[in-house]
Biopython code that builds the backbone (N, CA, C, O; Angstrom):
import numpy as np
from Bio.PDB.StructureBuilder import StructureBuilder

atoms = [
    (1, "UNK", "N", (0.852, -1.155, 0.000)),
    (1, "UNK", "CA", (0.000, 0.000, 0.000)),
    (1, "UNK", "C", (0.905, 1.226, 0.000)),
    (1, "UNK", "O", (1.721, 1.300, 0.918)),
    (2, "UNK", "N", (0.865, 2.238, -0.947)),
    (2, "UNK", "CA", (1.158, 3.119, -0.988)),
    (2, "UNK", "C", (0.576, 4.392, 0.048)),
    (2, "UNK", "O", (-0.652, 4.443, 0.110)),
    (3, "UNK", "N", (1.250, 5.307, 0.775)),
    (3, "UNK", "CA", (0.653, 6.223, 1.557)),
    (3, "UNK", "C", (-0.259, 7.011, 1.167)),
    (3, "UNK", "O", (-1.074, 7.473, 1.965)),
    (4, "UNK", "N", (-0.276, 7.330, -0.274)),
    (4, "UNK", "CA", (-1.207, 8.002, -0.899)),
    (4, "UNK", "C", (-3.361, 7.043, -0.760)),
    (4, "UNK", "O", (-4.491, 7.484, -0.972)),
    (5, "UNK", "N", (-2.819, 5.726, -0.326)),
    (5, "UNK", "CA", (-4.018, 5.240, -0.655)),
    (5, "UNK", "C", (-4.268, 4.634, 1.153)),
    (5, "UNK", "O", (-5.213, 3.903, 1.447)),
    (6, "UNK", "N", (-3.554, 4.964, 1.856)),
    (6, "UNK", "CA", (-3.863, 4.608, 3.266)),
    (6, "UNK", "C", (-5.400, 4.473, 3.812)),
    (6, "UNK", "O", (-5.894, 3.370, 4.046)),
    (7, "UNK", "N", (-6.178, 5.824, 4.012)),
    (7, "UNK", "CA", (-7.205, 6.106, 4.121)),
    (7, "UNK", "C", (-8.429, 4.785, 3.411)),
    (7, "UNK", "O", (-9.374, 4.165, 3.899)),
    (8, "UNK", "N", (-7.850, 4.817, 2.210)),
    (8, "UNK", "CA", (-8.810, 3.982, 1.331)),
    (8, "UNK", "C", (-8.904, 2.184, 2.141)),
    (8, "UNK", "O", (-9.904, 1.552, 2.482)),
    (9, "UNK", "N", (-7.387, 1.797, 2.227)),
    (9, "UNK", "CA", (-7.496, 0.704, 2.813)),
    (9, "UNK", "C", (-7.816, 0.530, 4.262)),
    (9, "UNK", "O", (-7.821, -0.640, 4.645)),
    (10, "UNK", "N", (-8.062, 1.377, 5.072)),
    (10, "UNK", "CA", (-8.659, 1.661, 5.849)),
    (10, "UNK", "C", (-10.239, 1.455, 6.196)),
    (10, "UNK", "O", (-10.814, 0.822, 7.082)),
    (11, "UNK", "N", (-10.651, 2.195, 5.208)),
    (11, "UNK", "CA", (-11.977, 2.677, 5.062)),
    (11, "UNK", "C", (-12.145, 0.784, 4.384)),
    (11, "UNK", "O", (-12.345, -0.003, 5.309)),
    (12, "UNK", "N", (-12.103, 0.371, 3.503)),
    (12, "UNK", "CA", (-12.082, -0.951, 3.027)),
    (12, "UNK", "C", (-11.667, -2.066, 4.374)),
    (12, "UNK", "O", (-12.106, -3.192, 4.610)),
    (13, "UNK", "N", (-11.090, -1.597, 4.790)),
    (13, "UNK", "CA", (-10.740, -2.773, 6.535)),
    (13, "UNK", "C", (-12.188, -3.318, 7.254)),
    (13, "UNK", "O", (-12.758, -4.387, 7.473)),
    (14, "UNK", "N", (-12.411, -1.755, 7.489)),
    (14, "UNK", "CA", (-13.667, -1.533, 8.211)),
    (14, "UNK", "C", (-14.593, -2.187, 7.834)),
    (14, "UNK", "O", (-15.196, -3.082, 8.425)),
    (15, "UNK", "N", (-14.815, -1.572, 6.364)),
    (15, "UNK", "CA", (-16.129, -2.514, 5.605)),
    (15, "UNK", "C", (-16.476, -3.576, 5.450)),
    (15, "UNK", "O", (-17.621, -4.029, 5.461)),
    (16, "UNK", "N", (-15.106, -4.276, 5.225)),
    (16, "UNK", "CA", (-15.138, -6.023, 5.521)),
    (16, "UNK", "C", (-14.817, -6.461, 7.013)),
    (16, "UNK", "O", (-14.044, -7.401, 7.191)),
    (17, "UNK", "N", (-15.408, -5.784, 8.114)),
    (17, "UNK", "CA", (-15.535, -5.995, 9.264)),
    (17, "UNK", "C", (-14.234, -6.642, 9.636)),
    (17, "UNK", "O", (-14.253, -7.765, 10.139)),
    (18, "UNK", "N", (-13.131, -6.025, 9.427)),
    (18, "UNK", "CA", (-11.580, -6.389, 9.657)),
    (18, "UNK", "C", (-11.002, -4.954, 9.821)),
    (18, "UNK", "O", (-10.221, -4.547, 8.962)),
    (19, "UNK", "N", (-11.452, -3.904, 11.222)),
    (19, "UNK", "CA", (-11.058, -2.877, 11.420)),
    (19, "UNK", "C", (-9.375, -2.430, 11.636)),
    (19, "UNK", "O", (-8.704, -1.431, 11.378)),
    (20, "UNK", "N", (-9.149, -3.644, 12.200)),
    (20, "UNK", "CA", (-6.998, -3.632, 12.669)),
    (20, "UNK", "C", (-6.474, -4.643, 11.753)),
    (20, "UNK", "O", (-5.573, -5.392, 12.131)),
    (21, "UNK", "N", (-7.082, -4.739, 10.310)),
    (21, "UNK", "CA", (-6.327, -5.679, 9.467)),
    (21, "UNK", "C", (-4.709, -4.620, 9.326)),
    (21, "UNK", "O", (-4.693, -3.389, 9.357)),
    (22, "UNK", "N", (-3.688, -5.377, 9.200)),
    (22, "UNK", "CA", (-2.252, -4.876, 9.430)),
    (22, "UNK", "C", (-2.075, -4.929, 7.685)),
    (22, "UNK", "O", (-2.515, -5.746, 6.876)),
    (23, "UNK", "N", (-1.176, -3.606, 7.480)),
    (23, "UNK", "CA", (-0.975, -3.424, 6.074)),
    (23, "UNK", "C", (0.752, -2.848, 6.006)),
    (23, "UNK", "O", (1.200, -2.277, 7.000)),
    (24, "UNK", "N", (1.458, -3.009, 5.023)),
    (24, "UNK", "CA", (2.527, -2.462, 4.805)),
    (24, "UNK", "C", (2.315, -1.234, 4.074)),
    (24, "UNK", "O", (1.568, -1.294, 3.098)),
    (25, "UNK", "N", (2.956, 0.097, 4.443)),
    (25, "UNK", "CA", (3.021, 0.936, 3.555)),
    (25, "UNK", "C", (4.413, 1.363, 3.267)),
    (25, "UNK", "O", (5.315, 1.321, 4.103)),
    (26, "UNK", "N", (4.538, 1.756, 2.104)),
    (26, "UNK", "CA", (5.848, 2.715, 1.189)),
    (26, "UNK", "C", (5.011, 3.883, 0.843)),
    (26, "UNK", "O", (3.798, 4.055, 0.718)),
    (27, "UNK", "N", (6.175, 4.709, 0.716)),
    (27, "UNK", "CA", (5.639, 6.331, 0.152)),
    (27, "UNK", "C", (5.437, 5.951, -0.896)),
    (27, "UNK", "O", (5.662, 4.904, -1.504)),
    (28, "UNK", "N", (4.599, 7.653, -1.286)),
    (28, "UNK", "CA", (3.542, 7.496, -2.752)),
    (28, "UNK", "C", (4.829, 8.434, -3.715)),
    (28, "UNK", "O", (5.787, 8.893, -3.093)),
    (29, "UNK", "N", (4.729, 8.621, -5.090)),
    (29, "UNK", "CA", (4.436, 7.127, -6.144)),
    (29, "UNK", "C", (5.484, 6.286, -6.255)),
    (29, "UNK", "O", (6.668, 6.553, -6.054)),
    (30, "UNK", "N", (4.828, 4.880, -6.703)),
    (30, "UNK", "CA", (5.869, 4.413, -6.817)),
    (30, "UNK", "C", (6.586, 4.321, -8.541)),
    (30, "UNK", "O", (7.724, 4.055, -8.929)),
    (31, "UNK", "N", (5.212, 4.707, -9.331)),
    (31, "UNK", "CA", (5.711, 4.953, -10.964)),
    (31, "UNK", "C", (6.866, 5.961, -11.124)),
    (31, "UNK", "O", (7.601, 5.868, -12.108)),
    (32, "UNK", "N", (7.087, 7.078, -10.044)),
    (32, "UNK", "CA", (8.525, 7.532, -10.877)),
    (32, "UNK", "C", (9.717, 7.467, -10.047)),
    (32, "UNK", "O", (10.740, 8.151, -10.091)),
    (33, "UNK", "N", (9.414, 6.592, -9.349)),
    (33, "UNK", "CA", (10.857, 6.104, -8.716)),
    (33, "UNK", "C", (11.563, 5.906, -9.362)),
    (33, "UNK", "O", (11.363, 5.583, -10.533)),
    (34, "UNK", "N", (12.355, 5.997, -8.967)),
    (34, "UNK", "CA", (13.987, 5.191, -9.734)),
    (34, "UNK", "C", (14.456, 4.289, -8.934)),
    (34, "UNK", "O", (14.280, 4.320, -7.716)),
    (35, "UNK", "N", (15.383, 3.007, -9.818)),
    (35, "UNK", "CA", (15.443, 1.616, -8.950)),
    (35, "UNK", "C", (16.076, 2.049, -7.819)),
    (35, "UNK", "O", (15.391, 1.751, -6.841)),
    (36, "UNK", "N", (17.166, 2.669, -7.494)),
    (36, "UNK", "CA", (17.706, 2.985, -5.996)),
    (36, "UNK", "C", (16.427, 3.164, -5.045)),
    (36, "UNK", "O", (16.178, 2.341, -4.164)),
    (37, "UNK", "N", (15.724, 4.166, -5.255)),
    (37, "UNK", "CA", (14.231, 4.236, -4.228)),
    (37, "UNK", "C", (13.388, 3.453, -4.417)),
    (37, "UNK", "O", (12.382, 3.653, -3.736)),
    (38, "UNK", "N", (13.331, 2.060, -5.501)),
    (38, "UNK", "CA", (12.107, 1.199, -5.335)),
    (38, "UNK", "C", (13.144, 0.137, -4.555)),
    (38, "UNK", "O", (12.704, -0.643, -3.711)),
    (39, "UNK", "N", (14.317, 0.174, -4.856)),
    (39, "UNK", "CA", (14.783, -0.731, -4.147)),
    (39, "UNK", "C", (14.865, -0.504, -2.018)),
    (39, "UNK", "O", (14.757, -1.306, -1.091)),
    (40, "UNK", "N", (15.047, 0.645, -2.080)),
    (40, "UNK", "CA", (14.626, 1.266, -0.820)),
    (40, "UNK", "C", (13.151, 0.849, 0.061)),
    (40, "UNK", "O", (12.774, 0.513, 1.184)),
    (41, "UNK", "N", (12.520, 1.202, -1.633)),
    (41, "UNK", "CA", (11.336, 0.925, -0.362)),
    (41, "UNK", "C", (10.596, -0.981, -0.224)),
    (41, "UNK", "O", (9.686, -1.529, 0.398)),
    (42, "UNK", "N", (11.651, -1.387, -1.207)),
    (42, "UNK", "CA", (10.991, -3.058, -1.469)),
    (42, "UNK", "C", (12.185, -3.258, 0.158)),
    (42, "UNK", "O", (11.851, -4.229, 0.836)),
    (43, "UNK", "N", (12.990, -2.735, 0.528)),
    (43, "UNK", "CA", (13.631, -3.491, 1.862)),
    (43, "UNK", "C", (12.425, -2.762, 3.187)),
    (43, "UNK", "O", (11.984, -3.448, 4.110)),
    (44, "UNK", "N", (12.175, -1.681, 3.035)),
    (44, "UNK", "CA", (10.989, -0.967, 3.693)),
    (44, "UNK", "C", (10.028, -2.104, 4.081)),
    (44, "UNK", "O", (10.086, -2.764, 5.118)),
    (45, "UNK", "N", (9.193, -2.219, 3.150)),
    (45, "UNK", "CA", (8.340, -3.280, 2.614)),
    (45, "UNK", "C", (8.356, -4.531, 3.578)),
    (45, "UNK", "O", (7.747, -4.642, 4.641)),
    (46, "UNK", "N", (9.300, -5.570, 2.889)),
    (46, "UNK", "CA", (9.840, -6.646, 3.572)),
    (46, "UNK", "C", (10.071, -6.608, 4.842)),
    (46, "UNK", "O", (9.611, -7.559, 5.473)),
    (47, "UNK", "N", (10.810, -5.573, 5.608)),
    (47, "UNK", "CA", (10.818, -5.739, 7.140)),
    (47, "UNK", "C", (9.373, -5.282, 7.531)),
    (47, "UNK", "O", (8.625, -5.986, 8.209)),
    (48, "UNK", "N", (9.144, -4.432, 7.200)),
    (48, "UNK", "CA", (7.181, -4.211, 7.247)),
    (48, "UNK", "C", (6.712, -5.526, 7.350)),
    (48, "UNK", "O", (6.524, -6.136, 8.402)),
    (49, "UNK", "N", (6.615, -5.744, 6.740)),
    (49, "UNK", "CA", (5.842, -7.667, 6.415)),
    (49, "UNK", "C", (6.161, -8.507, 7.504)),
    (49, "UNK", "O", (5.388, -9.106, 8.252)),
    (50, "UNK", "N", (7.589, -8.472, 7.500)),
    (50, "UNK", "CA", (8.580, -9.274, 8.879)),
    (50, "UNK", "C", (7.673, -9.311, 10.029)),
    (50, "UNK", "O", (7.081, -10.244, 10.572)),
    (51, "UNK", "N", (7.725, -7.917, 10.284)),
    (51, "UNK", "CA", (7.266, -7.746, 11.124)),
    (51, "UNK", "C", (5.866, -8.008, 11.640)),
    (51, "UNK", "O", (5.751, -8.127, 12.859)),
    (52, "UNK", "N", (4.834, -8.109, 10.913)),
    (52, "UNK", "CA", (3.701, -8.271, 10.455)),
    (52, "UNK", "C", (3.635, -9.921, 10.988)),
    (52, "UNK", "O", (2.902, -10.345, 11.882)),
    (53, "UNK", "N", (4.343, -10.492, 10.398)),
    (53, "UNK", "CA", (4.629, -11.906, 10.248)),
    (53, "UNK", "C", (4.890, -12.550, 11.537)),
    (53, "UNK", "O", (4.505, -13.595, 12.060)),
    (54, "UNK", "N", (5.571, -11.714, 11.839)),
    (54, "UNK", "CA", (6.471, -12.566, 13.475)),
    (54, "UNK", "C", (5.985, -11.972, 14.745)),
    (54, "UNK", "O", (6.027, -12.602, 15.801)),
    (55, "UNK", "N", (5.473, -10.631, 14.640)),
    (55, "UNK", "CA", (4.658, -10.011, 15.567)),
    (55, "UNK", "C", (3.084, -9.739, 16.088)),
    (55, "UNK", "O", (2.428, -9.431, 17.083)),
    (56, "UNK", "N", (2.938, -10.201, 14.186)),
    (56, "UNK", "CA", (1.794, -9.733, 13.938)),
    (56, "UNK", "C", (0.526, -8.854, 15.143)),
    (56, "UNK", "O", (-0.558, -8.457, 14.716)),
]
sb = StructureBuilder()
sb.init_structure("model")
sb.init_model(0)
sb.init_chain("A")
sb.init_seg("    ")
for serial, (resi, resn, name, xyz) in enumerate(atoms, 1):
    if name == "N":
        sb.init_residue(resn, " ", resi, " ")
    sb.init_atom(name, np.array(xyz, "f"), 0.0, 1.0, " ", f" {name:<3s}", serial, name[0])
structure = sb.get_structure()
């Protein structure tokens, strides 16, 4: 999930009666990144998830 669309998956959590569903976010956009910052935010990402995963 991009930060730009936070709110949305949010609002979508709720609706499917899954209010604290856990989401990863990276900053918004990701179309004009360049690989150094997608690669940035795919390690972002992944420990996001990690964490998600092992802590959940």
């Amino acid at each position: 999930m991009t930060t730009q669309f936070v709110s949305a998956a949010e609002l979508m959590s709720r609706v499917l009666g899954m209010p604290d569903y856990p989401f990863v976010v990276i900053d918004h956009p990701v179309s004009s990144a360049s690989d150094a910052q997608l690669e940035k935010m795919a390690h972002v990402t992944m420990r996001q998830g990690l964490e998600l995963l092992v802590y959940g």
